[in-house]
N, CA, C and O atoms as CSV, one atom per row, in Angstrom:
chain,resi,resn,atom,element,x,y,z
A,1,UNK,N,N,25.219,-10.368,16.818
A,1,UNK,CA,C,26.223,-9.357,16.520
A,1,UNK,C,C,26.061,-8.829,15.096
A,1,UNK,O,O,26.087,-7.614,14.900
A,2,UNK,N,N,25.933,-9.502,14.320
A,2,UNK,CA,C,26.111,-9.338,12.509
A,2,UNK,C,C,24.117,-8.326,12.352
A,2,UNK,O,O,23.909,-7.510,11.454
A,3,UNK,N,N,23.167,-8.651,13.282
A,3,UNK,CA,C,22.331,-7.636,12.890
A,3,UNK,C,C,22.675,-6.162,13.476
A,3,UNK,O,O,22.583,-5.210,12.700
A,4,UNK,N,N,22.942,-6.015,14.388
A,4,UNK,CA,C,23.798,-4.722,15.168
A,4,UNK,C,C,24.896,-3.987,14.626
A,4,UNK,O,O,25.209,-2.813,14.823
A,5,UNK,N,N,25.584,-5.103,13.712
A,5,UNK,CA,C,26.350,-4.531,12.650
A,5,UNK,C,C,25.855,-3.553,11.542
A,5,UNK,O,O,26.428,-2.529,11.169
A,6,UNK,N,N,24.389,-4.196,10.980
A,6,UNK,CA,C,23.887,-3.918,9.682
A,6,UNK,C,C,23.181,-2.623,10.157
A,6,UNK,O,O,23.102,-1.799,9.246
A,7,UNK,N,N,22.495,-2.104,11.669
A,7,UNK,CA,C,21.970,-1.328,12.007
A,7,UNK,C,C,22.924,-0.025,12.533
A,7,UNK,O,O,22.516,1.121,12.718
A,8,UNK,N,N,24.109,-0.450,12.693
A,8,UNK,CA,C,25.309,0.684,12.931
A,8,UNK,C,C,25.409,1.336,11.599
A,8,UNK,O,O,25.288,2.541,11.381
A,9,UNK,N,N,25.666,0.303,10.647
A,9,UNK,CA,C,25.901,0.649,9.006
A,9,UNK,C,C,24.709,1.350,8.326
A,9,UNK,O,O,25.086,2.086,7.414
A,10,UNK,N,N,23.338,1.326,8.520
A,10,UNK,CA,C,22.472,1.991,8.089
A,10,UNK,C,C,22.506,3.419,8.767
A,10,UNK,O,O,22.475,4.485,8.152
A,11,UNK,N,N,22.574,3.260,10.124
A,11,UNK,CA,C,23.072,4.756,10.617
A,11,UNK,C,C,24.218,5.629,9.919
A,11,UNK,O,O,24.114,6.832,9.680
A,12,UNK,N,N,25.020,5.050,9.711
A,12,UNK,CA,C,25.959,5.715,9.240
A,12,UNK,C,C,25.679,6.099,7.855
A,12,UNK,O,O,25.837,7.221,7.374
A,13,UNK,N,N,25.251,5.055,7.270
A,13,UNK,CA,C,24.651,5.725,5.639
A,13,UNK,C,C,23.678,6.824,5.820
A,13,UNK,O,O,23.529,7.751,5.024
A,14,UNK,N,N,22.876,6.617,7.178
A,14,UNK,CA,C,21.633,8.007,6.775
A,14,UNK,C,C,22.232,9.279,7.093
A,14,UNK,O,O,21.566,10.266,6.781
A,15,UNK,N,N,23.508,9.493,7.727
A,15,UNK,CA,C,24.475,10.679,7.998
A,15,UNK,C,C,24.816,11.227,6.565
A,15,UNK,O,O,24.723,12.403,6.214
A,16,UNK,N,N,25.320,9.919,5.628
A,16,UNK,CA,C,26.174,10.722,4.780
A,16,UNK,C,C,25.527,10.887,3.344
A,16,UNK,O,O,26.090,11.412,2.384
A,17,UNK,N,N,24.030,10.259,3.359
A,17,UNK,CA,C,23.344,9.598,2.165
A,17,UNK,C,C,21.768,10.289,2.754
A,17,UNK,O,O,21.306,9.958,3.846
A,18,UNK,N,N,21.006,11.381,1.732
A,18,UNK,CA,C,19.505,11.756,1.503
A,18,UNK,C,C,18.855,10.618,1.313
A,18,UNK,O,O,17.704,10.660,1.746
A,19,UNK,N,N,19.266,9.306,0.675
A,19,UNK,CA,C,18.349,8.202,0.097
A,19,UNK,C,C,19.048,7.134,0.049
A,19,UNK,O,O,20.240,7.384,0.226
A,20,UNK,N,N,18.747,5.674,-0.169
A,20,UNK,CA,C,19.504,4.720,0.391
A,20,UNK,C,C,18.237,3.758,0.188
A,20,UNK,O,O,17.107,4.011,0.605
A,21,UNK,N,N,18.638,2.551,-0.561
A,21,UNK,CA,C,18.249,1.077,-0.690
A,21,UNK,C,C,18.576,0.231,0.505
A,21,UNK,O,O,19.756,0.268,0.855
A,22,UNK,N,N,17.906,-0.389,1.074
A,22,UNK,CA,C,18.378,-1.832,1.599
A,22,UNK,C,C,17.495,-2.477,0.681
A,22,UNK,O,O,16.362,-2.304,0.232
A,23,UNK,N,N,19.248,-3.982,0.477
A,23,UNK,CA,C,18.292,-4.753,-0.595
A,23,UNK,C,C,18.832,-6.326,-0.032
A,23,UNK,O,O,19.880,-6.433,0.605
A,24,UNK,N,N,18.151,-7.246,-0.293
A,24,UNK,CA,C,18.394,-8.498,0.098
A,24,UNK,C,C,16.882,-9.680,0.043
A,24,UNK,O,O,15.688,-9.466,-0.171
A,25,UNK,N,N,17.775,-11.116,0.391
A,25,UNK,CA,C,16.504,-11.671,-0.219
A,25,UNK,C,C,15.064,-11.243,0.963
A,25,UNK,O,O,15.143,-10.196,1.606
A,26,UNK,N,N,14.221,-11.874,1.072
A,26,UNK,CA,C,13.041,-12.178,1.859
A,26,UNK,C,C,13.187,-12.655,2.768
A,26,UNK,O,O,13.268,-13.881,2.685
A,27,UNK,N,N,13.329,-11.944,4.388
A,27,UNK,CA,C,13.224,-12.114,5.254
A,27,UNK,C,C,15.123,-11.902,6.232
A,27,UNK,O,O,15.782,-12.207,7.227
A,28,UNK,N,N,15.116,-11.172,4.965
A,28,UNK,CA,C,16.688,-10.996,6.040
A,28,UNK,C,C,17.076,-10.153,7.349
A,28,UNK,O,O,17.919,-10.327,8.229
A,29,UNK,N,N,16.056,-9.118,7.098
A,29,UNK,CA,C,15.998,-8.517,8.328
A,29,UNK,C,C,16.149,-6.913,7.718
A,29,UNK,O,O,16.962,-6.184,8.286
A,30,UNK,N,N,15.432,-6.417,6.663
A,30,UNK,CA,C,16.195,-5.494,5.963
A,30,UNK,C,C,14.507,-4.279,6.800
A,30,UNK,O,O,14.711,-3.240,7.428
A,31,UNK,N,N,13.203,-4.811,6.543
A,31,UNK,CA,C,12.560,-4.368,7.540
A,31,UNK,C,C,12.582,-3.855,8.962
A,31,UNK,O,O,12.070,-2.868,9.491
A,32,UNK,N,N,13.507,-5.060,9.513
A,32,UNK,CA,C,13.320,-5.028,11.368
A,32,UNK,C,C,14.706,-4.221,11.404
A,32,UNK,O,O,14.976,-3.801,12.529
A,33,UNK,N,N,15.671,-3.908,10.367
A,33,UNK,CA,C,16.789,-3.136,10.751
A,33,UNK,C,C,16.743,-1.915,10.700
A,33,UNK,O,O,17.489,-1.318,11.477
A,34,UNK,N,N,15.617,-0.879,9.523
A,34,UNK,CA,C,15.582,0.322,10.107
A,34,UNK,C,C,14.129,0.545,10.819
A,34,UNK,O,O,13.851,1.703,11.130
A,35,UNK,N,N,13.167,-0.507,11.102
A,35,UNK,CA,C,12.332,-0.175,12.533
A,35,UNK,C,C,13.241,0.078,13.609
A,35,UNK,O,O,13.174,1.196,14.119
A,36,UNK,N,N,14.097,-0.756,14.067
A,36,UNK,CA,C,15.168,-0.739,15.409
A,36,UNK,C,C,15.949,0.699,15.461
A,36,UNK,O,O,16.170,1.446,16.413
A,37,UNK,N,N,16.325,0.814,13.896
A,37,UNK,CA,C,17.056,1.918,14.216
A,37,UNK,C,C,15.933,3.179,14.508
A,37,UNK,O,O,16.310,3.973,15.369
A,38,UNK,N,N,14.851,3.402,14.007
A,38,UNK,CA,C,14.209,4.293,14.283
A,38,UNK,C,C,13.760,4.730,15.493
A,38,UNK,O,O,13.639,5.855,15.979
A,39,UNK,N,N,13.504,3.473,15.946
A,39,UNK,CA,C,13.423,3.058,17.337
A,39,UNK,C,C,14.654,3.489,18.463
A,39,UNK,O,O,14.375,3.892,19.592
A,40,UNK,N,N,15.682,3.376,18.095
A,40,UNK,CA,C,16.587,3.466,18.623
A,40,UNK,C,C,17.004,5.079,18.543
A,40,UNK,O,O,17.845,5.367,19.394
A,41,UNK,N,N,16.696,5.901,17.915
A,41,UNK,CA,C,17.019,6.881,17.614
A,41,UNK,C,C,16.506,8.041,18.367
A,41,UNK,O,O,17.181,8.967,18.817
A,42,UNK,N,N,14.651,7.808,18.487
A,42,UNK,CA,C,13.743,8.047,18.527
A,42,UNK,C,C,14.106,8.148,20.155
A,42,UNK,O,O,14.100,9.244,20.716
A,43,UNK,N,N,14.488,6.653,21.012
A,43,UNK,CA,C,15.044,6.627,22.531
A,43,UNK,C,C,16.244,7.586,22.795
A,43,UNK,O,O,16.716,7.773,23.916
A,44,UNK,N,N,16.581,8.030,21.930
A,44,UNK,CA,C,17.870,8.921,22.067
A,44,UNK,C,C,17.553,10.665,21.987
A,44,UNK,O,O,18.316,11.542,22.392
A,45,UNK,N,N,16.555,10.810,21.511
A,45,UNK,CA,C,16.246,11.653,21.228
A,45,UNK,C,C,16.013,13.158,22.453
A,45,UNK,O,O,15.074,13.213,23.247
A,46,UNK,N,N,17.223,14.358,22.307
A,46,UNK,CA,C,17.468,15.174,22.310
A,46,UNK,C,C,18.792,14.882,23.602
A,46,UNK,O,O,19.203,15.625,24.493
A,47,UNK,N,N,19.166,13.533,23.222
A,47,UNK,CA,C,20.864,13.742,24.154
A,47,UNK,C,C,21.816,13.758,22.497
A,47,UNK,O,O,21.413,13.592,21.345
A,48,UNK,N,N,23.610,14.120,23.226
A,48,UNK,CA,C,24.197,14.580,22.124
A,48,UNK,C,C,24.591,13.842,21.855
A,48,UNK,O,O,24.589,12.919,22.669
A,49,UNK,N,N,25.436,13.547,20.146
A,49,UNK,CA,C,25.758,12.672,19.607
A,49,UNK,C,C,27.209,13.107,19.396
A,49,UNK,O,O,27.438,14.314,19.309
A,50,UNK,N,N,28.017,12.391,19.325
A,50,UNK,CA,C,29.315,12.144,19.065
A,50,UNK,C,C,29.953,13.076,18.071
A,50,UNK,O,O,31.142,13.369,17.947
A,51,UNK,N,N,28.672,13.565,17.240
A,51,UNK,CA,C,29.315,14.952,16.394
A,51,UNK,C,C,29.070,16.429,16.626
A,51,UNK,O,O,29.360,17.465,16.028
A,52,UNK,N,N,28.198,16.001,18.109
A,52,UNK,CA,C,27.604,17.266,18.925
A,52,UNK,C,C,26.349,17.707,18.552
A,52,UNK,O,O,25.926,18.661,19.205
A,53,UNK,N,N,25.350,17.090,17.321
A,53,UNK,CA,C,24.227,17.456,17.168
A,53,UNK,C,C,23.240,16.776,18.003
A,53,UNK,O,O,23.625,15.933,18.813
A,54,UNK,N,N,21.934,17.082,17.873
A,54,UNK,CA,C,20.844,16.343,19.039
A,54,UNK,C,C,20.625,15.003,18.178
A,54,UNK,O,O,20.925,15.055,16.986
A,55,UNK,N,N,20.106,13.780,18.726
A,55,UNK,CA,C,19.419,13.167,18.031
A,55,UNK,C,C,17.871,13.778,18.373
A,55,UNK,O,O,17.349,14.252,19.382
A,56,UNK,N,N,17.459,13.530,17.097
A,56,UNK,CA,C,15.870,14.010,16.892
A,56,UNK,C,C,14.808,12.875,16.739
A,56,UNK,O,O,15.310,11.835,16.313
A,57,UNK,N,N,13.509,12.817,16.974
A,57,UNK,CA,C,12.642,11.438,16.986
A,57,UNK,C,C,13.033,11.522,15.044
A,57,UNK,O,O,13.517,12.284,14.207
A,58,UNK,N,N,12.356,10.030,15.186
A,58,UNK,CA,C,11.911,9.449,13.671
A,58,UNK,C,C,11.127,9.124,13.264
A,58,UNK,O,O,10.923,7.944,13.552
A,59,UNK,N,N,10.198,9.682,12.439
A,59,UNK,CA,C,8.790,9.815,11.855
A,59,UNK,C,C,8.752,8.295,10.528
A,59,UNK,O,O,8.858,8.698,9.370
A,60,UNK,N,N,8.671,7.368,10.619
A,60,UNK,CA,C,8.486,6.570,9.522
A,60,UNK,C,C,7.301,6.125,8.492
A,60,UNK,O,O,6.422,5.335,8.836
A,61,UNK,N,N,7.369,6.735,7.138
A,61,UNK,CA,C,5.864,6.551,6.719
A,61,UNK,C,C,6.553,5.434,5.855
A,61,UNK,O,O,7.661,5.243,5.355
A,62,UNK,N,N,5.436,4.843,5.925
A,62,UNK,CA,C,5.523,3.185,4.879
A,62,UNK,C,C,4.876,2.806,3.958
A,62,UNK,O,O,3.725,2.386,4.076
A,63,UNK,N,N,5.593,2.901,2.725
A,63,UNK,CA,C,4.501,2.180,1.644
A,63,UNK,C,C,4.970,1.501,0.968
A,63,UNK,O,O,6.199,1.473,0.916
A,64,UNK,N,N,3.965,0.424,-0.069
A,64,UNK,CA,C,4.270,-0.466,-0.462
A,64,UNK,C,C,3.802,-0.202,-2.121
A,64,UNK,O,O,2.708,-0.387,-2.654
A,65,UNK,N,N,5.126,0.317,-2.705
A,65,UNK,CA,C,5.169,0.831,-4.512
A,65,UNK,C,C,4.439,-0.255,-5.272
A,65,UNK,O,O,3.928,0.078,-6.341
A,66,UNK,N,N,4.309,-1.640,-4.822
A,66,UNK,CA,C,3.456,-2.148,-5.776
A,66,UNK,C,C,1.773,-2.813,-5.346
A,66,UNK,O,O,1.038,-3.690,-5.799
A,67,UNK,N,N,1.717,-1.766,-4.161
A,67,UNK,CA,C,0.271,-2.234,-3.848
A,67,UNK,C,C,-0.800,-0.911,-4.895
A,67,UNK,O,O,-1.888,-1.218,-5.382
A,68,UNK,N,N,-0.299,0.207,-5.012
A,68,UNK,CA,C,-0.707,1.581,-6.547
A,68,UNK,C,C,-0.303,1.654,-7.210
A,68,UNK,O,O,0.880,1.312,-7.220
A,69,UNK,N,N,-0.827,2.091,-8.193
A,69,UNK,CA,C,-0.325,2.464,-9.667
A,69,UNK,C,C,0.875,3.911,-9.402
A,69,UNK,O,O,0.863,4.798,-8.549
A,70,UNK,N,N,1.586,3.701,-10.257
A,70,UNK,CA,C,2.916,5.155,-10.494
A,70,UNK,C,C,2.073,6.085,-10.242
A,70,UNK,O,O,2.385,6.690,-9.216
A,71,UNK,N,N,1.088,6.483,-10.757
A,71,UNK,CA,C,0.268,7.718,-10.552
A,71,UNK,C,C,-0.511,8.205,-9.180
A,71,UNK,O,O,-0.935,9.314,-8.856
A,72,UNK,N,N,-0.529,6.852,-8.462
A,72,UNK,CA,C,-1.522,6.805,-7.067
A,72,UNK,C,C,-0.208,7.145,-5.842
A,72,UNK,O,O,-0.405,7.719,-4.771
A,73,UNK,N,N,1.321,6.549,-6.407
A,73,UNK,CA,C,2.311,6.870,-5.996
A,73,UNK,C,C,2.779,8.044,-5.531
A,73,UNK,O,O,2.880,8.512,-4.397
A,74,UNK,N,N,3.132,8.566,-6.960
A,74,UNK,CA,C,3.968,9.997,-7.326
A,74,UNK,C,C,3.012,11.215,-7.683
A,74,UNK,O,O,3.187,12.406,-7.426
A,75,UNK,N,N,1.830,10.533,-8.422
A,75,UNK,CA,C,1.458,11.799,-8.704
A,75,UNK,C,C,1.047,11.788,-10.154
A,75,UNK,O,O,1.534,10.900,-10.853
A,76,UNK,N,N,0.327,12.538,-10.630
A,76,UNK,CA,C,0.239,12.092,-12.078
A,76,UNK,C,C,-0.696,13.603,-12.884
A,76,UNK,O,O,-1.494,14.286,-12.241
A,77,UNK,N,N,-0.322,13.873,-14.476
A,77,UNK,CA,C,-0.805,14.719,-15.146
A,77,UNK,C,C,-1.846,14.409,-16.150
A,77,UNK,O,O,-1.812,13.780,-17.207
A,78,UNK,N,N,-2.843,15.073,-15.472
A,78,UNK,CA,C,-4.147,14.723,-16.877
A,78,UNK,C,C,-4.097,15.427,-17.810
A,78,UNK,O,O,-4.106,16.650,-17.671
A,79,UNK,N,N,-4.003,14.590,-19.491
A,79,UNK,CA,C,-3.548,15.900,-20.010
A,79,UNK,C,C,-4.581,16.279,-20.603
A,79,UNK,O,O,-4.392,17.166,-21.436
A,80,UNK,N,N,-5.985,15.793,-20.423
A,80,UNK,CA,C,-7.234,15.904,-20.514
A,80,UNK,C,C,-7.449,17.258,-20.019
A,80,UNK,O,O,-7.758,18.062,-20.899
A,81,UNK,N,N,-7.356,17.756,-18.719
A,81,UNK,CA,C,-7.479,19.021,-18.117
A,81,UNK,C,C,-6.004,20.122,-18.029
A,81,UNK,O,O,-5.862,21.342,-18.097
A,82,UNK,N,N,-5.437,19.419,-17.917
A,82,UNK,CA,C,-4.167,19.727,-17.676
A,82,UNK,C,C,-3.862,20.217,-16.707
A,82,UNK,O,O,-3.359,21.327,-16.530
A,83,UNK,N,N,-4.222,19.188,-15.757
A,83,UNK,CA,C,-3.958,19.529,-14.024
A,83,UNK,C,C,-3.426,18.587,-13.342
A,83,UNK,O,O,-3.597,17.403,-13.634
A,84,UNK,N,N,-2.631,19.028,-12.233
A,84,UNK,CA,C,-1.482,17.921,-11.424
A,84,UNK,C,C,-2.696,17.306,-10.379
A,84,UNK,O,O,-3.657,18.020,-10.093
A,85,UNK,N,N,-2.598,16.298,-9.985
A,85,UNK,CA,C,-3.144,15.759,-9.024
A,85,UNK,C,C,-1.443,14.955,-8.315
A,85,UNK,O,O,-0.580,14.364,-8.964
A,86,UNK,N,N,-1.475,15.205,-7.024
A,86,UNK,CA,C,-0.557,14.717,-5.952
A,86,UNK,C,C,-0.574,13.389,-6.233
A,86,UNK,O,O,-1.410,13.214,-7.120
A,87,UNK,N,N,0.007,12.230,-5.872
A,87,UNK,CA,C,0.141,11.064,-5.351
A,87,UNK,C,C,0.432,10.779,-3.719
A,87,UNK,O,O,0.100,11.682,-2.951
A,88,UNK,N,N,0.947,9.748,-3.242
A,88,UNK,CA,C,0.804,9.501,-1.545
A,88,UNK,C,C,2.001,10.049,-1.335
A,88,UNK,O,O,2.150,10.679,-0.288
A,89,UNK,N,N,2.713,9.976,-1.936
A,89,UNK,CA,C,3.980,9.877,-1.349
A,89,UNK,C,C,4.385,11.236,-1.576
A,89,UNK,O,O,5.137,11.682,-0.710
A,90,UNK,N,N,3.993,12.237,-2.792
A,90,UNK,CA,C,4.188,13.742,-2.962
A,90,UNK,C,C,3.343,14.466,-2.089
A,90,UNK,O,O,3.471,15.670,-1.869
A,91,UNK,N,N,2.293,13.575,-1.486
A,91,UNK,CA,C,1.336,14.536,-0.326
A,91,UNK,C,C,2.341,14.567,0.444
A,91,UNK,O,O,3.027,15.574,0.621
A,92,UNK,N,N,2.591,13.119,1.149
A,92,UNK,CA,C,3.688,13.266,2.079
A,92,UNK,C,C,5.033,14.254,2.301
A,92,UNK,O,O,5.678,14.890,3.135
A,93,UNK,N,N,4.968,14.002,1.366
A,93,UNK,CA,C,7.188,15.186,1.377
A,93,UNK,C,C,6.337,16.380,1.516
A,93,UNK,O,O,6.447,17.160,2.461
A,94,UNK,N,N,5.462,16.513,0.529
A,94,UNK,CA,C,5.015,17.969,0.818
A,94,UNK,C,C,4.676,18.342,2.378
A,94,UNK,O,O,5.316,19.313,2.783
A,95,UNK,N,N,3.900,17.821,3.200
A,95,UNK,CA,C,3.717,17.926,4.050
A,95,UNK,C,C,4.472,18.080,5.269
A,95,UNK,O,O,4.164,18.633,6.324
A,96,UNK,N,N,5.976,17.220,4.760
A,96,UNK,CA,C,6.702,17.116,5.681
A,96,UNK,C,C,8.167,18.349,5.427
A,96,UNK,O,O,8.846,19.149,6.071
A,97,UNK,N,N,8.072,17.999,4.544
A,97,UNK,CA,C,8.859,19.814,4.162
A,97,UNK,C,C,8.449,21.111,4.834
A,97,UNK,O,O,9.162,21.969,5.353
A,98,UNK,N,N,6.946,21.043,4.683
A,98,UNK,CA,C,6.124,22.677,5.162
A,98,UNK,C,C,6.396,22.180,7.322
A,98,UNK,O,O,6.196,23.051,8.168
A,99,UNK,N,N,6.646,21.356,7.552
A,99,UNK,CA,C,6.722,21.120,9.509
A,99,UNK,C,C,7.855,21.629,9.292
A,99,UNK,O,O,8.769,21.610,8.466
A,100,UNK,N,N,7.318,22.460,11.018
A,100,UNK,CA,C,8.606,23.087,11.676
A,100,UNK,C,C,9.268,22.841,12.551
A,100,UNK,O,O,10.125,23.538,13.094
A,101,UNK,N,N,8.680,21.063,12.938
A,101,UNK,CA,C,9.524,20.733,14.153
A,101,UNK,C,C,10.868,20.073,13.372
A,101,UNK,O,O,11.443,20.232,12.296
A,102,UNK,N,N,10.973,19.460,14.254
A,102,UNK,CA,C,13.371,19.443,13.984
A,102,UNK,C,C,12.824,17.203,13.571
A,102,UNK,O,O,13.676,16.387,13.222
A,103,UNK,N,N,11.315,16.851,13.774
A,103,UNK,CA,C,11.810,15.247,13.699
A,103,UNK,C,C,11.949,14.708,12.570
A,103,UNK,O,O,11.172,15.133,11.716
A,104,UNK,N,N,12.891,13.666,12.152
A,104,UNK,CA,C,13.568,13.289,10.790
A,104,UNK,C,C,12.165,12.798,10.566
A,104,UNK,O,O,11.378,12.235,11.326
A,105,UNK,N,N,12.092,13.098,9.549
A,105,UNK,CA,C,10.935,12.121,8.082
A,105,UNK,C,C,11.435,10.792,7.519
A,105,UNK,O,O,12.431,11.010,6.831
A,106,UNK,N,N,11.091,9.398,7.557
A,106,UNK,CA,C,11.752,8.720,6.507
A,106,UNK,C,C,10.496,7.960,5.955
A,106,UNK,O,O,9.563,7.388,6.518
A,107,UNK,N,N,10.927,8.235,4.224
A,107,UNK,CA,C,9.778,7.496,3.684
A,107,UNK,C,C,10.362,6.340,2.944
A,107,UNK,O,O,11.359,6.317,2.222
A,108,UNK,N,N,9.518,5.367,3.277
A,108,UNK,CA,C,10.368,4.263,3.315
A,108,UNK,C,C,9.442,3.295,1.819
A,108,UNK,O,O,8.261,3.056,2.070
A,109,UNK,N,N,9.744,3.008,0.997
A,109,UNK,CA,C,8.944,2.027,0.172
A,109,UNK,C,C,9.563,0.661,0.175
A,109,UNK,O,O,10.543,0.344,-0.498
A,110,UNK,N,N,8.750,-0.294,1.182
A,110,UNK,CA,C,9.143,-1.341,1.726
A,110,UNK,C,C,7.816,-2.430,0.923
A,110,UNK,O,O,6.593,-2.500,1.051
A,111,UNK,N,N,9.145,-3.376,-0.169
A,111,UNK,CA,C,8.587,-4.188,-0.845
A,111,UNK,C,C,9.488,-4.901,-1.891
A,111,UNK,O,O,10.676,-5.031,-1.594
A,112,UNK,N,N,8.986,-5.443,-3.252
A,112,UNK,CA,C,9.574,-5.941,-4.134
A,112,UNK,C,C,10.229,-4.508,-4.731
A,112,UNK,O,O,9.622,-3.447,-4.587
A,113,UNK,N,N,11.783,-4.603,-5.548
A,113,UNK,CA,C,12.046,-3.782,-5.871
A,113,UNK,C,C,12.136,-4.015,-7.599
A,113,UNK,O,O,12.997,-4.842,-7.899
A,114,UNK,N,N,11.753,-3.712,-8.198
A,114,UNK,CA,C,11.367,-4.209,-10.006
A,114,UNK,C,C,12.467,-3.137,-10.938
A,114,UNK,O,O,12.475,-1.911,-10.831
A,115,UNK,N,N,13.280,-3.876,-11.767
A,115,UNK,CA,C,13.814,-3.198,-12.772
A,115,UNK,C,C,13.241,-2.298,-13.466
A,115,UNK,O,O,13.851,-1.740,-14.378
């Protein structure tokens, strides 16, 4: 019951919240709770929802912020040339901004989270 709880509650945060932490120790289930929901969403996808919109599939890209450097991340400026080079995760949004289908994007950086 108490994981079904935590996966109702993440739904509801991605309604009212662009961005959103799950945080907890190692191995609580903070992974397998928005796979399920994606999952779950994804099975729902184009019946109506309770506020009358469709649910739409869920696209999940996954990375792990301390397997690259900030720059291999986000993106980074040489000021040698003085040119932007992308990172993974700015290819990504970019990419997923310019689609014209209706399925949610979530980019997820699933790992240690460092002060």
């Amino acid at each position: 019951k108490g994981f079904v709880t935590k996966c109702i509650q993440l739904f509801e945060t991605t309604i009212v919240r662009h961005g959103l932490m799950l945080v907890g120790p190692s191995g609580s289930g903070k992974t397998k709770c928005y796979e399920v929901l994606a999952e779950a969403l994804t099975a729902l996808k184009g019946k109506k929802s309770v506020s009358g919109e469709k649910y739409e599939k869920v696209c999940v890209f996954v990375l792990n912020p301390k397997s690259i450097t900030m720059g291999q991340l986000y993106g980074e400026f040489d000021a040698l040339t003085h040119e932007w080079t992308d990172g993974i995760l700015s290819s990504l949004i970019r990419v997923g901004a310019a689609a014209t289908d209706q399925m949610k994007k979530w980019y997820m950086f699933d790992g240690p989270v460092d002060a």
